[in-house]
N, C-alpha and C positions, 0 to 999 in steps of 0.2 A: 498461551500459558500451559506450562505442565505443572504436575505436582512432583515435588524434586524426588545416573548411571552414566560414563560417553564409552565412544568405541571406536571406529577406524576413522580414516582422514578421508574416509571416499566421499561422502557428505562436500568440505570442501573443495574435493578435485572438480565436484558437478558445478558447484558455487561458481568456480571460478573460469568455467568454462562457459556457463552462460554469461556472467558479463562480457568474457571478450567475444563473443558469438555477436551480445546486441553492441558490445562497440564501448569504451570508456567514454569517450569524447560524446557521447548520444547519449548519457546518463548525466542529469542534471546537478547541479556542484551538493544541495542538500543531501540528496538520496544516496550520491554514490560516498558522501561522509559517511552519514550514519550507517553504510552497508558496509565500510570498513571500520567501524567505531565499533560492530556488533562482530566482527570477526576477528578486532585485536580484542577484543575483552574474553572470547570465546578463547584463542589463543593462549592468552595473559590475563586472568582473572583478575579483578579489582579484587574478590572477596571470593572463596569457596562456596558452592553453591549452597550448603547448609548455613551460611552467613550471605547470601544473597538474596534469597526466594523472601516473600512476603507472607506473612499468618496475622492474622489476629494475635495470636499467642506474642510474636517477637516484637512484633511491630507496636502496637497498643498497650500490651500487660508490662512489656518489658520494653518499651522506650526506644524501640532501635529504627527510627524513620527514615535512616540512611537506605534502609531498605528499597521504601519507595521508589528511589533511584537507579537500584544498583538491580532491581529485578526485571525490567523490561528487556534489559540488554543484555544479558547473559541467559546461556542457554545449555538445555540439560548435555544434549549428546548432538556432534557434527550434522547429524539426519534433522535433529531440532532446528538447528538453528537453517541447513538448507529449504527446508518448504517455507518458514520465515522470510530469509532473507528473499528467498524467488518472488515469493508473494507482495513483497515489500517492493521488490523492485518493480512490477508493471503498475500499480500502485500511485508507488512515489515517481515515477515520469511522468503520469498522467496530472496527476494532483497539483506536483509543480509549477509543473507548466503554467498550469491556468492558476493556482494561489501566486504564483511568485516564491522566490526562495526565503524572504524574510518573514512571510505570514506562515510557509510551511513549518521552515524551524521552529515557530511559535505553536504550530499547531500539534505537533508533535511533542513539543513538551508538555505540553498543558493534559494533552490526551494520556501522555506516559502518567504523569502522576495523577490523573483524575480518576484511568482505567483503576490505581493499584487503590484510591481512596473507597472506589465503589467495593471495589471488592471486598477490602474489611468488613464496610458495610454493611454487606451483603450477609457475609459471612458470619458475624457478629450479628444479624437478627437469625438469621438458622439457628445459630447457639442457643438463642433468647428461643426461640419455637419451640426446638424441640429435644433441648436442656440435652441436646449430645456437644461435647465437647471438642469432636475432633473434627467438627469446622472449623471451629476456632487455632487449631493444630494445623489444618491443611497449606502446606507452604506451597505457594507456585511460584514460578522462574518462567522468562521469555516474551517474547515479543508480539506475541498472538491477540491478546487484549488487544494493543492498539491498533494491530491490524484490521478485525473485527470492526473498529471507530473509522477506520479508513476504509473500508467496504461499505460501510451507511453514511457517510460522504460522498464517496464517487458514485452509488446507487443514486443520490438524492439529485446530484449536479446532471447526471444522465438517466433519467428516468424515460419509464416505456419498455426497454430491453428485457431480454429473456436470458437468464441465465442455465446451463445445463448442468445438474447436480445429479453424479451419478446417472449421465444419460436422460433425467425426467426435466422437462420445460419448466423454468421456476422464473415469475417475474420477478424482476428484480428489486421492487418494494419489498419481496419477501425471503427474497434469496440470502439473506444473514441470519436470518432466523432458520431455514432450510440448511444451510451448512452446518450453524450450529450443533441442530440437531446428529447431525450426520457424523459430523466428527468427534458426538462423543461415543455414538453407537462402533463406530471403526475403528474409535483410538479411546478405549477407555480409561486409559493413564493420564489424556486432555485434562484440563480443567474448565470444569463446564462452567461454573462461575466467572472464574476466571474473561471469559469469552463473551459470557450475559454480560458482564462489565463492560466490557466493549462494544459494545453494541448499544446496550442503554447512554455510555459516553457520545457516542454517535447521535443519538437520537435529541441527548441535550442538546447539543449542537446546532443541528438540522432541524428541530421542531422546538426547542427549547431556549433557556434564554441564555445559552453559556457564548453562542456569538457574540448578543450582543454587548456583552460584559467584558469580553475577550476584546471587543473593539473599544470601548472606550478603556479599556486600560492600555492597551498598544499605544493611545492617542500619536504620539510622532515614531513609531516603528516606521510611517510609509506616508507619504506623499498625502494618500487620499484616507487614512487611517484602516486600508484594509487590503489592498495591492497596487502595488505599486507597478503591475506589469501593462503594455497595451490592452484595452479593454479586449481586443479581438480573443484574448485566450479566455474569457468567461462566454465565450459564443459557442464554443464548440459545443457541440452537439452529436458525435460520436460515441461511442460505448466501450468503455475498456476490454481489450481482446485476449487478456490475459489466458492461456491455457497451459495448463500444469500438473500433475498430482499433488492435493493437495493432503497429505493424512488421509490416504488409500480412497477420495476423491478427484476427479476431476472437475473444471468449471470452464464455461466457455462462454463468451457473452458474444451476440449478433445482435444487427439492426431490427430496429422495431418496426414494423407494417407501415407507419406512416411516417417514414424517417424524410427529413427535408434535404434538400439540398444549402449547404453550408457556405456562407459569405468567404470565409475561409479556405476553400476547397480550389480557388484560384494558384493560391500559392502553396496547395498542399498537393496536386495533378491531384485530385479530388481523392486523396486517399482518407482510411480515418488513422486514427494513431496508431493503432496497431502494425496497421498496415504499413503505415509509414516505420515502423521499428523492425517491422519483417523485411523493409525494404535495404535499410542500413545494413542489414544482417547480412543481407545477400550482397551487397554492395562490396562489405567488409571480405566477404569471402573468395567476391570477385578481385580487388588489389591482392589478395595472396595469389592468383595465378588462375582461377576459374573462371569461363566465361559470363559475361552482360547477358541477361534475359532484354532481349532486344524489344524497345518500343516500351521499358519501361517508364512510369515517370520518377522525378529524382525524389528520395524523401525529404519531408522536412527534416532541415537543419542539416543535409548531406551538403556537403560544399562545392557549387560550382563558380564557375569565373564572374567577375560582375558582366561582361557582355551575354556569356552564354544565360544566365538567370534573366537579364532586359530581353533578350531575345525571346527566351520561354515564355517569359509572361506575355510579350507583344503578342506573339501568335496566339496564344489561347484569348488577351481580348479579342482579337482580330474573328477567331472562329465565332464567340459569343452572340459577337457582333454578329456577323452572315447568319448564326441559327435567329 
């Protein structure tokens, strides 16, 4: 979230060069909606951003909860909405994947409006503390609250990992509270509330009781009232490889000292998802005309023949077998 300027389109040109880099077809049907839902709004505004951002003051005093809505997905300036939407995207492939796309949509919405409920909240006892007003005043706009609930998500489902903040080893239990801090030290325009909101949304979630509330209201969204995908995507056990600038930050997460070997790793040539996204990447790069890094294996969800994929698999039992 910010507190509510825009400027050039380079922002976008980067946006849209990274998706075709990791590939459309390799970005999952929820994620690559809402990372176009967040750039036609960016584009074509529902509402001006001084009638988009959320405050105590508009939201609360003066009745306007359309708010709630219209502030997660708009964003201040093209640079805003780019480390969003990047961040959003290694994220929302990973999350996907293993929620499934009908609990993701779900989850996503609930977290958009919960981040912006906490916030008043938040905001609204500051007021109450320390009888300054221009809490209550502070409008924020963007999509950074719920990412913040999506980083103490994917932390929670892949724990152990070390995340690099600014180059220093941060595990990952604390690695949202660690960037926090950081990005408002570097980006003092952030909204640091804004972001605590996100985070504490997370933590309901993860250690609190907004799951299981979340699941009995779903009752028939899914099959089994919480995904409906192959159980094999809640095994992974990989760590999101996301690396990026994130607001004059970088983050990089690696395997943790006692990382297992994965049931899954048969039909992934034992890569983790990352790796498997870097592989698409290079894959995609290779059909425009660059050569095959030879002896790689295929990524998940890269398309090969049904004989050639029987085949792969054969031999890797076959090897398993002889070790």
């Amino acid at each position: 979230m910010r507190n509510r300027q825009r400027g050039s389109h380079l922002g976008l040109l980067l946006l849209a060069s990274q998706l075709f880099q990791v590939g459309l077809d390799n970005i999952p049907p929820v994620t690559l909606a809402v990372l176009g839902l967040n750039v036609y709004l960016y584009l074509f505004p529902a509402a001006p951003l001084n009638r988009a951002c959320v405050s105590v003051q508009q939201a609360y005093w003066y009745e306007d909860w359309r708010r709630l809505l219209l502030s997660p997905v708009h964003h201040v300036d093209d640079w805003h909405l780019y480390f969003n939407m990047v961040s959003f995207l290694w994220k929302g492939i990973r999350l996907e994947r293993q929620l499934g796309g009908a609990w993701f949509v779900y989850l996503l919405s609930v977290f958009s409006l919960l981040t912006g409920l906490v916030y008043l909240g938040l905001e609204a006892v500051l007021t109450e503390l320390t009888q300054d007003q221009s809490y209550s005043m502070a409008c924020a706009v963007g999509f950074s609250g719920v990412l913040f609930a999506l980083k103490v998500l994917s932390n929670h489902y892949h724990p152990g990992g070390v995340t690099y903040v600014m180059g220093l080893p941060v595990s990952n239990r604390y690695a949202s509270w660690a960037e926090l801090v950081l990005i408002h030290i570097t980006s003092p325009g952030t909204s640091f509330i804004g972001h605590l909101s996100g985070i504490l949304v997370g933590l309901l979630y993860t250690s609190g009781p907004l799951k299981a509330i979340m699941k009995k209201c779903a009752g028939a969204v899914t099959s089994n009232g919480y995904n409906s995908r192959p159980s094999t995507y809640f095994n992974s056990s990989g760590f999101s490889g996301y690396s990026g600038t994130h607001g004059g930050y970088q983050e990089y997460h690696q395997y943790a000292p006692d990382h297992t070997t994965n049931p899954t790793e048969t039909y992934t040539g034992g890569l983790t998802e990352e790796e498997q996204i870097q592989a698409a990447i290079r894959n995609s790069l290779n059909d425009r005309g660059q050569s095959n890094p030879r002896g790689a294996p295929p990524p998940y969800g890269f398309h090969l023949s049904e004989e050639a994929r029987a085949e792969d698999i054969r031999q890797r039992r076959l090897r398993r077998f002889d070790n």
